[in-house]
Steps between C-alpha positions, in 0.01 A plus 500: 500500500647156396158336587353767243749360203405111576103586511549653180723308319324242290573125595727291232390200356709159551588358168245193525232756558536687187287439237614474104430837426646647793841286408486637173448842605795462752742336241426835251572722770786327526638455140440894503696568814758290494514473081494135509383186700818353594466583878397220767167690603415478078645127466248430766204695426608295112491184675150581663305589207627200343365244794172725462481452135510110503 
């Protein structure tokens, strides 16, 4: 049964491998989750769509 859950359970992206859209997709989900992009995870996904954007 626990091989079942890992087959099905789709595969996370690193960080790097994200693409600008998915990083700003990620950092809405956050700001509506969390209310506000304070946490590390945001900081960093903030910090990654800036080194994309230059």
């Amino acid at each position: 049964m626990a091989d079942e859950k890992q087959e099905n359970a789709p595969k996370r992206k690193k960080m790097n491998a994200l693409t600008l859209a998915e990083i700003e997709a990620k950092l809405a989900a956050c700001q509506e989750k969390q209310g506000s992009l304070t946490s590390k995870y945001a900081r960093q996904l903030q910090a990654r769509k800036k080194a994309l954007s230059a």
